[in-house]
C-alpha positions in Angstrom: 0.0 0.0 0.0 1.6 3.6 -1.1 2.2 6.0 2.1 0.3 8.6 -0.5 -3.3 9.1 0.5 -5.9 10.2 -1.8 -9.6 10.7 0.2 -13.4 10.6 -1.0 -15.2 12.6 0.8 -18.4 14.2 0.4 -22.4 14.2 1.9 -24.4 11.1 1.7 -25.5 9.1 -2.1 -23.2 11.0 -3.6 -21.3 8.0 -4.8 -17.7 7.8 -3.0 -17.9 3.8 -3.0 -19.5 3.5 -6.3 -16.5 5.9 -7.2 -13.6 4.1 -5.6 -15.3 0.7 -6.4 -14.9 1.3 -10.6 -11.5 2.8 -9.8 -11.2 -0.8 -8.9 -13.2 -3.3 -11.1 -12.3 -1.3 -13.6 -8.5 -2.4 -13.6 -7.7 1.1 -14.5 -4.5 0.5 -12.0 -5.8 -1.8 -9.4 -2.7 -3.1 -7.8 -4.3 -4.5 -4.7 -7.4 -3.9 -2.2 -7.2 -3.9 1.4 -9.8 -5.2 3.7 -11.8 -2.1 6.0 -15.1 -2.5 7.3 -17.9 -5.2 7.0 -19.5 -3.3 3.8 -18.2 -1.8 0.7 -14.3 -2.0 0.1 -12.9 0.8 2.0 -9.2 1.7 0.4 -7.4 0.3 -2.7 -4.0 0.6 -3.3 -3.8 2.4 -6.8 -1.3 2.9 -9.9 -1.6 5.1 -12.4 0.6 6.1 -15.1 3.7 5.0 -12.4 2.3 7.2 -10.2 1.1 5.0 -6.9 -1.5 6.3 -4.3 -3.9 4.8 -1.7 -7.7 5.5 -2.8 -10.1 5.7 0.4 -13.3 6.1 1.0 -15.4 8.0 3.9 -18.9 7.8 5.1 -21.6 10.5 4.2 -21.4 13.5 5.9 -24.6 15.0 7.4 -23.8 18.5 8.5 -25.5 19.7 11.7 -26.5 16.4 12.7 -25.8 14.6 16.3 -26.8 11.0 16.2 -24.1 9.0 17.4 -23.0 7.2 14.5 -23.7 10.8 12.8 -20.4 11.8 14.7 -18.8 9.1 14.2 -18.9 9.6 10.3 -17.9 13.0 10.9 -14.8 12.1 13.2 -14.0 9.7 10.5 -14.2 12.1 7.4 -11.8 14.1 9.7 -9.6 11.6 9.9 -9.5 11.1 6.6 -9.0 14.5 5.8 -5.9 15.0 7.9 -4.3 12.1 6.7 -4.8 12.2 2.8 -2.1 14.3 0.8 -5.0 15.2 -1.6 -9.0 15.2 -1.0 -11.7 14.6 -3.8 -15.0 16.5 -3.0 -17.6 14.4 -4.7 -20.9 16.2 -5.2 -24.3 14.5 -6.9 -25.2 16.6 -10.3 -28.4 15.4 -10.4 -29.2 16.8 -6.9 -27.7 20.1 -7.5 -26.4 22.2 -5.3 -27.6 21.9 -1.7 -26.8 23.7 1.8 -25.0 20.3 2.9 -22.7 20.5 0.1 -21.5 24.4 1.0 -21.1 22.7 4.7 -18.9 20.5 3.4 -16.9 23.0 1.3 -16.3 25.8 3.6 -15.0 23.0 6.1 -12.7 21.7 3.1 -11.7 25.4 2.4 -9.6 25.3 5.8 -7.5 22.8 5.0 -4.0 23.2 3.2 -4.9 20.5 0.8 -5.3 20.4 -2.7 -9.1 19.7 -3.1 -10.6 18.5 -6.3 -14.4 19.1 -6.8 -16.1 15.9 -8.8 -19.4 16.5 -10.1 -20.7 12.7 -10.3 -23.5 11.0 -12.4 -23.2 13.5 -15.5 -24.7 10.9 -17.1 -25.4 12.4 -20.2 -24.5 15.5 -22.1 -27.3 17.6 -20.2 -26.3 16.8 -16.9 -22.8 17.2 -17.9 -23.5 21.2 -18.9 -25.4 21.4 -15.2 -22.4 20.7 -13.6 -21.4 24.6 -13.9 -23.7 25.3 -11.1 -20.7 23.8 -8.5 -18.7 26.9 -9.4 -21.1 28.2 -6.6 -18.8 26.2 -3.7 -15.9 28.0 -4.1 -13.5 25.1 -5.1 -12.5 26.0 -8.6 -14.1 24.2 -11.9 -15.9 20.8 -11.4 -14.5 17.6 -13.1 -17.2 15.6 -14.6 -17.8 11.7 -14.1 -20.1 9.3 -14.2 -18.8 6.7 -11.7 -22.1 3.9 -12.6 -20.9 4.6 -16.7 -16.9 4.7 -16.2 -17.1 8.1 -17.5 -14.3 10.9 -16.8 -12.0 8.6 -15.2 -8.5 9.0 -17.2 -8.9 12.6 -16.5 -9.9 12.5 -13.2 -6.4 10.1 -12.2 -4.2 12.6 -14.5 -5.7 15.5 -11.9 -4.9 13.6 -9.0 -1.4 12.4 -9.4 -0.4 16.0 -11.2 -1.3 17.2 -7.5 0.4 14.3 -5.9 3.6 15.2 -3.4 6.8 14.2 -4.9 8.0 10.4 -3.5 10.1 10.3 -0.2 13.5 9.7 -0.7 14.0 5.8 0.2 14.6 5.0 3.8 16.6 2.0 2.7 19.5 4.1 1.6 19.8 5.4 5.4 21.2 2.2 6.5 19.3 2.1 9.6 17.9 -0.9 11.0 13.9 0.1 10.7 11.4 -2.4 13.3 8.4 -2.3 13.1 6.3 -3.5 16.3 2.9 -5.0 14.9 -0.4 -6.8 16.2 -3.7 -7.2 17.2 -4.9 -4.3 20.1 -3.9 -5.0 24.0 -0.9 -7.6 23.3 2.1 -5.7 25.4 3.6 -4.0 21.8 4.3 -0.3 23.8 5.5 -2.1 26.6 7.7 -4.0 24.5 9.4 -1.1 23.1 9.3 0.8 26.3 11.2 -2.3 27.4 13.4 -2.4 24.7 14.7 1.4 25.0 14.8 0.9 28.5 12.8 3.7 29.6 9.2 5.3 28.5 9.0 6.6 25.4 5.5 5.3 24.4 2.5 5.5 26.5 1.7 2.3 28.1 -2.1 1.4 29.0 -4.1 -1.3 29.6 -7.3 0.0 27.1 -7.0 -1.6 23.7 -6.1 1.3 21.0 -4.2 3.6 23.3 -1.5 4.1 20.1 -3.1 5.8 17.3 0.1 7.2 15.0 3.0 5.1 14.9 5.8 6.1 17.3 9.3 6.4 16.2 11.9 6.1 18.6 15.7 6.0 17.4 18.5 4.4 19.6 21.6 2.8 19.9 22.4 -0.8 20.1 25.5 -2.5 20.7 27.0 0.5 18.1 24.2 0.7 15.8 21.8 3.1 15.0 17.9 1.4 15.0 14.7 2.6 14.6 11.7 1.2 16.6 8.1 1.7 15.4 5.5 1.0 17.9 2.0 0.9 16.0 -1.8 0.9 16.2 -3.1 -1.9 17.0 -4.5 -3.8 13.7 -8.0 -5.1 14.0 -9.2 -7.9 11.6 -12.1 -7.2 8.9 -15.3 -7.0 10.4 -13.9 -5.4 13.7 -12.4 -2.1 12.6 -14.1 0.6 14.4 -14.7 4.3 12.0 -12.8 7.7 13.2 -9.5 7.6 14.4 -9.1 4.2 15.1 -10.0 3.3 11.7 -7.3 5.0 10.2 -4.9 3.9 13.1 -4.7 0.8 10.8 -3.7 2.3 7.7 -0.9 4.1 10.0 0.2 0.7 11.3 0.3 -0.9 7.0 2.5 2.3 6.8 4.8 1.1 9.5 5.2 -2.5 8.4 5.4 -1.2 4.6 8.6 1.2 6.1 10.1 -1.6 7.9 13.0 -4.1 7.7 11.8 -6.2 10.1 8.6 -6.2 12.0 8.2 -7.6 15.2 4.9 -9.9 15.2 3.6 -9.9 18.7 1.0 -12.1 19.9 -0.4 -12.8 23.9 0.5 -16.4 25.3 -3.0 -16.3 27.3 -4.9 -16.4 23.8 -2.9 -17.8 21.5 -3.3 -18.4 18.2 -6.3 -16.0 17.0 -7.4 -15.0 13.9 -6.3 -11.4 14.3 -2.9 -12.9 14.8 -2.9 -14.6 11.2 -4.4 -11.7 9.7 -1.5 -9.3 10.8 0.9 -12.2 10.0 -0.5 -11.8 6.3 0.4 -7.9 5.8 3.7 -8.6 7.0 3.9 -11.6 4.2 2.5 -9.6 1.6 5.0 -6.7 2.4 7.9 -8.8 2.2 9.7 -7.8 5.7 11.5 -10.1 7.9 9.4 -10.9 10.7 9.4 -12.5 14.3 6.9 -14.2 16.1 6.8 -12.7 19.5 5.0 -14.5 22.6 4.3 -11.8 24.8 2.9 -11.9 28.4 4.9 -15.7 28.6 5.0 -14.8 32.8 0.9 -16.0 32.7 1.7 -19.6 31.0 1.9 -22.1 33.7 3.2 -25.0 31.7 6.1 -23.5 29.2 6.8 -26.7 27.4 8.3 -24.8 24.6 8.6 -27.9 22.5 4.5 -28.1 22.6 4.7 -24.9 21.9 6.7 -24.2 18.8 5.0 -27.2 17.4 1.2 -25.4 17.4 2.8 -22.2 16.3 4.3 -23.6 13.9 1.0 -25.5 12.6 -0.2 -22.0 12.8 2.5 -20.2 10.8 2.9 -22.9 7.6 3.4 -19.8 5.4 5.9 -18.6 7.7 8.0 -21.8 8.5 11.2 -19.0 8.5 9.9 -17.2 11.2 12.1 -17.5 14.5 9.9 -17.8 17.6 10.8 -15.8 20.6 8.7 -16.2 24.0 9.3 -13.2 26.6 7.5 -11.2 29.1 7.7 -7.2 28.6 6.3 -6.4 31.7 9.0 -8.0 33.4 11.8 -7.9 31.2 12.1 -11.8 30.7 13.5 -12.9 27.4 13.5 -9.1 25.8 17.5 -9.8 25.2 16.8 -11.9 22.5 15.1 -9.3 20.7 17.7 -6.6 19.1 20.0 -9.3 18.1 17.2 -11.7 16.3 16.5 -8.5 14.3 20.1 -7.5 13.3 20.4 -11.3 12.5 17.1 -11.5 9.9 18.6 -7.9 8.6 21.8 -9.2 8.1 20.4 -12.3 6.4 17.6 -10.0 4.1 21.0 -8.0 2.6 23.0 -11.4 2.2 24.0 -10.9 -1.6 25.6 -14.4 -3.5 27.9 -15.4 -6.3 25.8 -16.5 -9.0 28.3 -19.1 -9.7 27.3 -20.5 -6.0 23.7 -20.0 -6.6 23.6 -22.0 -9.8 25.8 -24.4 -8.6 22.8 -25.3 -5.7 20.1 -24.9 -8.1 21.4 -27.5 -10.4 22.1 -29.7 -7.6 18.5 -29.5 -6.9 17.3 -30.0 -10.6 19.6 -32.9 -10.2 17.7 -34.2 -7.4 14.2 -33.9 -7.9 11.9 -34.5 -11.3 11.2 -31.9 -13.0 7.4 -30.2 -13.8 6.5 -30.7 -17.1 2.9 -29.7 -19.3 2.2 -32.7 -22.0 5.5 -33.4 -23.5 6.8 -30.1 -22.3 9.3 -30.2 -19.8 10.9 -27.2 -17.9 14.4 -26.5 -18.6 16.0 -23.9 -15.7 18.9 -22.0 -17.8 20.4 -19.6 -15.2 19.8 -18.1 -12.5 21.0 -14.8 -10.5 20.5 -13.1 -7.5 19.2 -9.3 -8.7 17.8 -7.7 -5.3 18.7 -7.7 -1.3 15.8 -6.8 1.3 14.3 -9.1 0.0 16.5 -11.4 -1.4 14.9 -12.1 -4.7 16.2 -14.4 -7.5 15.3 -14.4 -10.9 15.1 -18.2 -12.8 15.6 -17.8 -16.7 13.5 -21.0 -18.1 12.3 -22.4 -21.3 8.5 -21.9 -20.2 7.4 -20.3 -17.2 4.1 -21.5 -17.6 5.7 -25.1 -16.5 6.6 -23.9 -13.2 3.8 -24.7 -10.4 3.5 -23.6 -6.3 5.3 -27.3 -5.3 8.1 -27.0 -7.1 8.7 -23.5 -6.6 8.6 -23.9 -2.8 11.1 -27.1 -3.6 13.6 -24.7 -4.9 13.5 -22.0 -2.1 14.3 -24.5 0.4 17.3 -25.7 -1.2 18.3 -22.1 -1.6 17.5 -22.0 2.4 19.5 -25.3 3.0 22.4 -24.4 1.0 22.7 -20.2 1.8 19.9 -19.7 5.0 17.6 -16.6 4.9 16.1 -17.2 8.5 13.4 -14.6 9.4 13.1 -13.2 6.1 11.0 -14.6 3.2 12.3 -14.9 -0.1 11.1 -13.8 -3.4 11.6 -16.3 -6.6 11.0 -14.5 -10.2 10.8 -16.8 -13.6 11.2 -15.7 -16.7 10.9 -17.4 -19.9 13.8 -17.7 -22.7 14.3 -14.4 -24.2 11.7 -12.7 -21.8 13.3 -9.0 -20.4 
């Protein structure tokens, strides 16, 4: 998910999910989407013309009025708002002009954002010519779409990445170590950094959700310069609440996205839940080295770690290179092992190998195992080379790519594991047919 925020926002039936939901069926860029709430899709991750941005979406706003979950929209809209690096004001052009829509835009006028004003359903050329009446907000000229007819889109992405910020330069390059501390809500992860830097820098509470940005804290360990992110808890889908803890998730995607190596902590008096899993998958589909922390270890009566490893492990399949670490933050107990697990997986993550060496294990393995094949086809691996660090990534020139299947791919990343290690960190395998760039 880009750190780049783009926010829908606007009065109720406007359209902001019909909008961001053809932004995405319509594959106009769609790199991924990302669970929110139990309804309509909430945020996609977005790429347009190798620009990349996240798209969300935000409940209707009803100006002036005080239900409860009224205010709640409203705390979340303003959430959005101060988070996104540029805001889309969606209006309805078949409604007009309407006193909720000037609520909406003198609140939008006190923000140093750029705003773009979006006349939706123009559905035809009559209702595109109405959309003049919007000059009326204050917000410059109206864009035109129809978000039910795929209408207006090209131009509407062009006007949003030409107001985009320019890209960060890459943290990588710093050379700092970058951990990220990750889970569900209520599972020790302040505590574990304030035990870790060995004095309070985050606040420390017992209430689920007490972290709502991610905390940086830098430090020194044993002569190196690290960089601990405590996060937001993450919720899984169904659970996420709207307003500021809401978006304390996509603050917490940030921080495993910014990462080397994310700490993956989990409580040892409620092992394994699905919340757990779900976090373990962000870190997965980030590509970031990862450990499997079992907080709160002091409430387990019978530490048989053996027992232990084995049902995390059953847990963790996906994440068989994941080293499991049981401590006790409150107390101290096992937080040692910590710092130096994490220089080990970032050590491993920018390991860099002879290609000679890597070959020479690959056709070792090719050696040892039969080969995939489709009909009479069978695959032929030509060379192979090591082309990136953080992750280590490999890329397989073959005769067909098509041949190759999940088995045999998993086959050849443990051999490279046997033969060169990798623990903590996953590993990313790229094939390419013959004469393929």
């Amino acid at each position: 998910m880009s750190k780049t925020l783009v926010a829908i926002v606007g009065r109720q039936n406007v359209g902001k999910s019909t909008l961001l939901n053809r932004v995405a069926g319509k594959r106009l860029a769609i790199v991924e989407d990302l669970p929110g709430t139990t309804r309509d899709r909430v945020f996609a991750g977005v790429s347009w013309r190798g620009f990349e941005f996240t798209l969300i979406d935000t409940g209707g706003l009803e100006p002036g009025a005080q239900s409860v979950m009224a205010m709640d929209v409203k705390e979340q809209v303003e959430a959005a708002i101060d988070e996104a690096d540029v805001i889309i004001f969606l209006v309805d052009v078949k409604s007009g002009v309407i006193p909720s829509d000037f609520e909406v835009s003198d609140m939008l006028r006190r923000v140093s954002k750029p705003v773009i004003l979006v006349a939706n359903k123009a559905d035809n050329p009559r209702l595109e010519t109405a959309a003049v009446e919007f000059y009326e907000l204050g917000l410059g000229e109206p864009m035109v779409v129809s978000a039910h007819h795929g209408l207006g889109f090209p131009e509407l992405l062009d006007r949003v990445v030409s107001l985009l910020p320019p890209a960060p330069p890459a943290e990588a390059e710093s050379g700092i170590l970058k951990i990220a501390i990750a889970g569900r809500p209520n599972v020790g992860k302040s505590m574990l950094l304030n035990a870790l830097v060995g004095e309070k820098r985050a606040i420390v509470h017992e209430v689920p959700g007490t972290t709502r940005d991610a905390v940086d804290t830098l430090f020194e360990f044993d002569g190196h310069e690290m960089l601990l992110i405590d996060t937001a808890g993450i919720r899984r889908r169904g659970r996420l609440g709207r307003g500021i803890e809401f978006y304390s998730v996509i603050r917490s995607l940030r921080a495993i996205d910014r990462a080397d190596v994310v700490l993956l902590v989990m409580d040892a008096s409620e092992l394994v839940t699905a919340q757990d899993m779900h976090v373990a998958g962000y870190i997965q589909q980030a590509v970031k080295g990862v450990v499997l922390v079992v907080n709160k270890w002091d409430l387990v009566t019978e530490k048989n770690q053996d027992e232990w490893n084995t049902a995390i492990r059953g847990q963790f399949k996906f994440m068989a290179y994941a080293p499991v670490l049981y401590l006790s933050a409150k107390f101290g107990q096992g937080v040692a092992q910590i710092l130096p697990q994490a220089s080990q997986i970032y050590q491993e993550r920018m390991k860099r190998l002879p290609t000679a060496q890597v070959n020479n294990v690959i056709q070792q393995a090719v050696a040892g195992h039969n080969l995939p094949r489709i009909g009479r086809k069978r695959l032929k691996i030509l060379y192979v080379t090591q082309t990136e660090v953080s992750p280590p990534t490999f890329v397989f020139f073959v005769n067909d790519a098509k041949i190759i299947h999940f088995s045999y791919q998993r086959y050849l990343e443990n051999k490279l594991r046997e033969a060169f290690g990798f623990a903590g960190t996953p590993i990313r395998l790229t094939f390419k047919s013959r004469g393929e760039s």
